[in-house]
VEXMAR-595710 format. One record per residue: residue number from 1; residue in one letter; z, x, y of N, C-alpha, C in turn. Coordinates in Angstrom, 3 decimals, always signed. Example, Ala and Ser with C-alpha at 12.3 -4.5 7.8 and 13.67 -1.06 7.14 Angstrom:
! residues 2
+-----+------+----------+----------+----------+----------+----------+----------+----------+----------+----------+
: seq : type :       nz :       nx :       ny :      caz :      cax :      cay :       cz :       cx :       cy :
+-----+------+----------+----------+----------+----------+----------+----------+----------+----------+----------+
:   1 :    A :   +7.800 :  +13.190 :   -5.690 :   +7.800 :  +12.300 :   -4.500 :   +7.800 :  +13.200 :   -3.300 :
:   2 :    S :   +7.080 :  +12.850 :   -2.250 :   +7.140 :  +13.670 :   -1.060 :   +7.870 :  +12.900 :   +0.030 :
+-----+------+----------+----------+----------+----------+----------+----------+----------+----------+----------+
//
This chain:
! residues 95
+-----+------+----------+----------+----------+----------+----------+----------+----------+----------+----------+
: seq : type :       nz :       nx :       ny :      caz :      cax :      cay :       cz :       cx :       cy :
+-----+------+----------+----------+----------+----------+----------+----------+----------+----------+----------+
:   1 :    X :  +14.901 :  -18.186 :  -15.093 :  +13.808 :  -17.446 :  -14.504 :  +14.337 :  -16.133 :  -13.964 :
:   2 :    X :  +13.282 :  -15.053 :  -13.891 :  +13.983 :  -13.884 :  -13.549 :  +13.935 :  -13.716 :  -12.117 :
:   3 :    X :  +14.960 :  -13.156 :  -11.374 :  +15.379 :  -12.853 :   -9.915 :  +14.829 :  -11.714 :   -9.417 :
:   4 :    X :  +13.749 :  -10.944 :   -9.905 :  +12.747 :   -9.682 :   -9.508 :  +11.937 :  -10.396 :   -8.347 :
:   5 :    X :  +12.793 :   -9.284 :   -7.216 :  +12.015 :  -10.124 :   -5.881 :  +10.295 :   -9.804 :   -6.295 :
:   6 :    X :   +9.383 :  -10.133 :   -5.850 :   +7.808 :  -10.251 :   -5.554 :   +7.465 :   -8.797 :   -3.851 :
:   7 :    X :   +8.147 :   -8.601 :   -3.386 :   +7.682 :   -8.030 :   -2.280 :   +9.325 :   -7.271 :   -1.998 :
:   8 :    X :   +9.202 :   -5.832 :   -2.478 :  +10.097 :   -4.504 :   -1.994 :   +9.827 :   -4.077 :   -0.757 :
:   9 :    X :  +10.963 :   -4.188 :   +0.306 :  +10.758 :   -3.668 :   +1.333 :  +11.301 :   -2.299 :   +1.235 :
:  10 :    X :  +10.322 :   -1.359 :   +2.395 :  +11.103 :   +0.316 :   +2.369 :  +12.225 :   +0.086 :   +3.698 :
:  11 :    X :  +12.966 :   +1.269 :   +3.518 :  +14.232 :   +1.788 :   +4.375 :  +13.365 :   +2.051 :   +5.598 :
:  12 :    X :  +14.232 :   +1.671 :   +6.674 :  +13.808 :   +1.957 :   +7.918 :  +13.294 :   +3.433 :   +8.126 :
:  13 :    X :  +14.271 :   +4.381 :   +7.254 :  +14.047 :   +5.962 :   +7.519 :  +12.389 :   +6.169 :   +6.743 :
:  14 :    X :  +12.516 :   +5.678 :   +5.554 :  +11.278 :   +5.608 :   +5.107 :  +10.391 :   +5.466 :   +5.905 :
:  15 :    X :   +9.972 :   +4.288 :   +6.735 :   +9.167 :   +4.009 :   +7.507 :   +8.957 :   +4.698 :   +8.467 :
:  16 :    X :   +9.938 :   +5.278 :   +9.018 :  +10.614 :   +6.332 :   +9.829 :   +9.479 :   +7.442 :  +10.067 :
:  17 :    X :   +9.788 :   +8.247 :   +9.220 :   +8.896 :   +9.331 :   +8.288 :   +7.405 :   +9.076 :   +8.233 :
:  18 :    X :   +7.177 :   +7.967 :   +7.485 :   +5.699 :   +7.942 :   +7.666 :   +5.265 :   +8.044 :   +8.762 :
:  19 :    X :   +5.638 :   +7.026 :   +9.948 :   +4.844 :   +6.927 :  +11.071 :   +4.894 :   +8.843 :  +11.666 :
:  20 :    X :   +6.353 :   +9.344 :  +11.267 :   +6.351 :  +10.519 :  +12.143 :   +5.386 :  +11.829 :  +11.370 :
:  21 :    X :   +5.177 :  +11.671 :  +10.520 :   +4.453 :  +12.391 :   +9.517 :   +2.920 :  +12.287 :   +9.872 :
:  22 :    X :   +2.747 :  +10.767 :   +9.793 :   +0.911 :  +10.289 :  +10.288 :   +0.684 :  +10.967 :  +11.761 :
:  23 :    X :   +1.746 :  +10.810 :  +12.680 :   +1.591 :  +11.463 :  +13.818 :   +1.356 :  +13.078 :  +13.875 :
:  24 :    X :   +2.413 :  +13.878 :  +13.065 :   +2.159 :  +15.017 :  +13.376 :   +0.907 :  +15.535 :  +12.877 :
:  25 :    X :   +0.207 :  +14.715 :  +12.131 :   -0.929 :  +15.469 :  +10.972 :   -1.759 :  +14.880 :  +11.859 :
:  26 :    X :   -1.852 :  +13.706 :  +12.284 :   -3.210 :  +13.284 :  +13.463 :   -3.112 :  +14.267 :  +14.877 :
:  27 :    X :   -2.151 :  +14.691 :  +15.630 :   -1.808 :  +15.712 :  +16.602 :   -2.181 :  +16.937 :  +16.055 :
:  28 :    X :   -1.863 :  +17.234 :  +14.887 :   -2.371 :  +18.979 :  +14.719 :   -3.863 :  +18.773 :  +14.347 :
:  29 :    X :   -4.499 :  +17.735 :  +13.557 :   -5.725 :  +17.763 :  +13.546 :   -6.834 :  +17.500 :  +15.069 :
:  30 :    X :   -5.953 :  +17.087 :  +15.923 :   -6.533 :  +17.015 :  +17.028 :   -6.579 :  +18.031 :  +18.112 :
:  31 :    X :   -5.462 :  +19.198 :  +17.912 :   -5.239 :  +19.959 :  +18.159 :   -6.336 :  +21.427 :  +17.621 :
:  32 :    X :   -6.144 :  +21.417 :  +16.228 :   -7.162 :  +21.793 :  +15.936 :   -8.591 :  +21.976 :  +16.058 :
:  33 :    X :   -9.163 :  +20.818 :  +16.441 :  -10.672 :  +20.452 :  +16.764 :  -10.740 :  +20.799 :  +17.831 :
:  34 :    X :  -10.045 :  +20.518 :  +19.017 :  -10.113 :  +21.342 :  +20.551 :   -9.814 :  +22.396 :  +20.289 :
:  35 :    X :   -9.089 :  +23.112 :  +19.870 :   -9.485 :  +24.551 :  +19.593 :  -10.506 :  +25.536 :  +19.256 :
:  36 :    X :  -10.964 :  +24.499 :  +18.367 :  -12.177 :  +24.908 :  +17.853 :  -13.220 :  +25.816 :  +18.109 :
:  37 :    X :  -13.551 :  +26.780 :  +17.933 :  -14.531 :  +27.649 :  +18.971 :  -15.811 :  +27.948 :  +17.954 :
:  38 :    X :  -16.305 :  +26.102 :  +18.761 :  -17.838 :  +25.654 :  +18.408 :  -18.375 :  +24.344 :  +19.122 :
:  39 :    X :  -19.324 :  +24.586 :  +19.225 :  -20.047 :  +23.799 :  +20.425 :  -19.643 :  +22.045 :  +20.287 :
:  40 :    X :  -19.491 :  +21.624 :  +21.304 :  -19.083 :  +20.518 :  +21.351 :  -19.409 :  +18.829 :  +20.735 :
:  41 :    X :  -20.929 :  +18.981 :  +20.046 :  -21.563 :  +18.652 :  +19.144 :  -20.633 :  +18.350 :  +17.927 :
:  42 :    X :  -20.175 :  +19.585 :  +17.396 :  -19.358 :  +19.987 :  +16.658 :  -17.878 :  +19.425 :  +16.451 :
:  43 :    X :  -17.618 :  +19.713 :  +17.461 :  -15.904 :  +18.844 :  +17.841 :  -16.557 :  +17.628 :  +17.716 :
:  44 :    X :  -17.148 :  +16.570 :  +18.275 :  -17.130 :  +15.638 :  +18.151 :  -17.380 :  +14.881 :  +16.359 :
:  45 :    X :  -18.480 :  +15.504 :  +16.104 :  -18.748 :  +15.263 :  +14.623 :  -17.380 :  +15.410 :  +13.932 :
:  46 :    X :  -16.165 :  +16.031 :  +13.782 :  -15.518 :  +16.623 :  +13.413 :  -14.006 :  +15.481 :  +13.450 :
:  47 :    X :  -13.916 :  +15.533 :  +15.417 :  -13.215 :  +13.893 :  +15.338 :  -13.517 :  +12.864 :  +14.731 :
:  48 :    X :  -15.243 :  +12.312 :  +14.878 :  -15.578 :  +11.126 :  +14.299 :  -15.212 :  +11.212 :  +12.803 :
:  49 :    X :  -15.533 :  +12.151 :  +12.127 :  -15.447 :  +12.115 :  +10.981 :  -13.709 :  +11.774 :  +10.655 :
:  50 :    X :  -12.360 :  +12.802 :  +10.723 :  -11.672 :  +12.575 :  +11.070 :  -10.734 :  +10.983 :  +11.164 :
:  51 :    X :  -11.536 :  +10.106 :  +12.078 :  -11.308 :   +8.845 :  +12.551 :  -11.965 :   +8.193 :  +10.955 :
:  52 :    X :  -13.007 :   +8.751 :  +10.526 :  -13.432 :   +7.676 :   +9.684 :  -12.641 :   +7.767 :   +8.747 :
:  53 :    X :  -11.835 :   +9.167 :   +8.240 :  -11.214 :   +9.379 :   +6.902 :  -10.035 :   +8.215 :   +7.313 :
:  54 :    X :   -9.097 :   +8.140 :   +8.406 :   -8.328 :   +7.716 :   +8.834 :   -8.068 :   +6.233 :   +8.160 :
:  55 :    X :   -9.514 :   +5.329 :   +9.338 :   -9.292 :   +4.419 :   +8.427 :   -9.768 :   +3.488 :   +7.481 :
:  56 :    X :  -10.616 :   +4.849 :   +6.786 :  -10.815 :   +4.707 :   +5.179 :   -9.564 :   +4.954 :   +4.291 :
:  57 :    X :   -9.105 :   +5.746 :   +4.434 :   -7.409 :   +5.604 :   +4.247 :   -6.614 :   +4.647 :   +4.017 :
:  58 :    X :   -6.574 :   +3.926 :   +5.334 :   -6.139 :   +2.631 :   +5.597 :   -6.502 :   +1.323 :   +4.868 :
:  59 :    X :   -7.386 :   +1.387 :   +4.982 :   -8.418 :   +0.164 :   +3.568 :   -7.983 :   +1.073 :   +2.739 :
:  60 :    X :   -8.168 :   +1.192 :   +1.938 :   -7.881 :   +1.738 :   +0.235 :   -6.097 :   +1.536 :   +0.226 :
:  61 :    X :   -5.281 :   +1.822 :   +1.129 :   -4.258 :   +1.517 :   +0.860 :   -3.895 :   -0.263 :   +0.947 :
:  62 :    X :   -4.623 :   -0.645 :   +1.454 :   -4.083 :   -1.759 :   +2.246 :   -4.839 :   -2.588 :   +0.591 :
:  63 :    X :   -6.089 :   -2.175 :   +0.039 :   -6.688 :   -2.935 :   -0.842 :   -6.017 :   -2.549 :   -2.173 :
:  64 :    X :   -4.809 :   -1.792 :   -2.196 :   -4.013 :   -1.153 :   -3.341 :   -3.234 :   -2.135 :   -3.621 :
:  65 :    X :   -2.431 :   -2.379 :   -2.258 :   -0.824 :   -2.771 :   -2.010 :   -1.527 :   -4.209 :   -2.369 :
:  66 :    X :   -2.782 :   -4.763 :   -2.133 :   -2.713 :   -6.131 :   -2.432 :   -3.422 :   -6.515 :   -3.451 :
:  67 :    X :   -3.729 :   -5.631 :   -4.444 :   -4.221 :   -6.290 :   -5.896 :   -2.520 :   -5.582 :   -6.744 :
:  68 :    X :   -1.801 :   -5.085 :   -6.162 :   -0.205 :   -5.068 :   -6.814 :   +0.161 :   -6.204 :   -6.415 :
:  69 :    X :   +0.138 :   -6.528 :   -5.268 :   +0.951 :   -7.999 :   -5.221 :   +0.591 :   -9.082 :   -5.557 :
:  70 :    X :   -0.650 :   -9.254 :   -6.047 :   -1.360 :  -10.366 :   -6.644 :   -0.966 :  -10.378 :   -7.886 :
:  71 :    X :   -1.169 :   -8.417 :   -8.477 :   -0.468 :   -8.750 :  -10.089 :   +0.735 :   -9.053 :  -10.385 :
:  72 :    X :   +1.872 :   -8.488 :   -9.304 :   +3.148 :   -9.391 :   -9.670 :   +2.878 :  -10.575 :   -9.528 :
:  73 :    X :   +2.257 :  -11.100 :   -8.578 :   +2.651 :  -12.754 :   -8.156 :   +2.276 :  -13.539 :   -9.756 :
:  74 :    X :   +1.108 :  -12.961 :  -10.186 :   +0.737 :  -13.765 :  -11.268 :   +1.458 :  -13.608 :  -12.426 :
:  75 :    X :   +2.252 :  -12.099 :  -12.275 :   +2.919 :  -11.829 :  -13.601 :   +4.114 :  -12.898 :  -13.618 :
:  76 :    X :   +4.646 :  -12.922 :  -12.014 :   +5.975 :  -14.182 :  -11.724 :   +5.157 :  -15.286 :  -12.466 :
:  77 :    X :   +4.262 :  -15.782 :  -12.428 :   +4.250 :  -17.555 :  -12.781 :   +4.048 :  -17.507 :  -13.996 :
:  78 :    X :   +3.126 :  -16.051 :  -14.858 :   +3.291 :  -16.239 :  -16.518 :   +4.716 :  -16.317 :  -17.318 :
:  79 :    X :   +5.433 :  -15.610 :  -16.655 :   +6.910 :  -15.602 :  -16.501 :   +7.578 :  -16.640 :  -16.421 :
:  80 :    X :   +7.233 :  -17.256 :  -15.428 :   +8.035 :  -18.903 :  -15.451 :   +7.699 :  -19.619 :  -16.290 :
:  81 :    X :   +6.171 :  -19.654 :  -16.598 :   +5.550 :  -20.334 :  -17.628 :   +6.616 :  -20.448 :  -18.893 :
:  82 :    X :   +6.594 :  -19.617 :  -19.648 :   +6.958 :  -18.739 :  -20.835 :   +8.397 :  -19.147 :  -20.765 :
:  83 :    X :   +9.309 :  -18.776 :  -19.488 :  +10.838 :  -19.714 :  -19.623 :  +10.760 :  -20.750 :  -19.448 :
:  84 :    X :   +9.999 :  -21.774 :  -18.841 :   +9.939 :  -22.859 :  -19.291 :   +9.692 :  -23.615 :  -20.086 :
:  85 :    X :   +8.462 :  -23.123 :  -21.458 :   +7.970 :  -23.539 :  -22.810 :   +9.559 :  -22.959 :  -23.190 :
:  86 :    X :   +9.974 :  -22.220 :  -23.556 :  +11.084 :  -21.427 :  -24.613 :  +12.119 :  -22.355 :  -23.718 :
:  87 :    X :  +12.899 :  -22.684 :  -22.671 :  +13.933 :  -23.843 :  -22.388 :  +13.470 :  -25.045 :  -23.425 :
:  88 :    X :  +12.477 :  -25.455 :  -23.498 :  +12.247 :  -26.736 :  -23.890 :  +11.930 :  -26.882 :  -25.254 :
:  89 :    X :  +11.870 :  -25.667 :  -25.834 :  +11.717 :  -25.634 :  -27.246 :  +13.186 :  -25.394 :  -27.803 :
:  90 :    X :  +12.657 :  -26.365 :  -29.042 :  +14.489 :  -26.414 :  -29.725 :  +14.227 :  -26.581 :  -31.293 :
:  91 :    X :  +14.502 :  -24.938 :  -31.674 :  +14.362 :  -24.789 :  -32.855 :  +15.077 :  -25.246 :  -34.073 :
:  92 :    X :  +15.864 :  -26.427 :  -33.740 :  +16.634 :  -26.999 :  -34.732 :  +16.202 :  -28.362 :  -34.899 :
:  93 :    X :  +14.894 :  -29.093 :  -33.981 :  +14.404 :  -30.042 :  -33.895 :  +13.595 :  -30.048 :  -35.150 :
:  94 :    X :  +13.166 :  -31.016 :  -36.077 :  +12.776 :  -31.637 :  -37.177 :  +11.226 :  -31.480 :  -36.856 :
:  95 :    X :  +10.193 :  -31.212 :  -37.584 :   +8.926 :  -31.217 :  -37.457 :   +8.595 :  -32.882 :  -38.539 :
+-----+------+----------+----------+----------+----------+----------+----------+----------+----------+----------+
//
């Protein structure tokens, strides 16, 4: 059977990065909107919206990462399948 782990973990720095990356882009966008020079109506529509891209974001990634891991998981057991018929087949056996 093949030894292809099912679930790649990232490098700490990797992880690193993202979180510091998601931060600076949520801080300057927040930064931004208080700046803003428009009525407060405005800013708010602007955060909410903002918040929603966020975590709409979040779902779509999260519903990515887990129809990939479903397709490995299933690709692992067609896989086992398949070395286990071909172990047990023995082409020098007599029909």
């Amino acid at each position: 059977m093949s030894d292809t782990p099912v679930k790649q973990q990232s490098t700490a720095a990797f992880y690193g990065q993202a979180v510091a990356s998601f931060a600076v882009a949520i801080a300057a966008t927040a930064i931004g909107i208080v700046n803003l020079e428009a009525d407060a109506w405005v800013r708010a529509f602007l955060g909410i919206a903002v918040l929603y891209l966020v975590t709409s974001a979040f779902t779509l990634a999260k519903i990515i990462r887990d129809r990939q891991e479903a397709g490995q998981l299933v690709s692992r057991v067609d896989q086992a399948r398949l070395e286990k018929l071909l172990a047990a087949h023995d082409p020098f056996e007599k029909l």
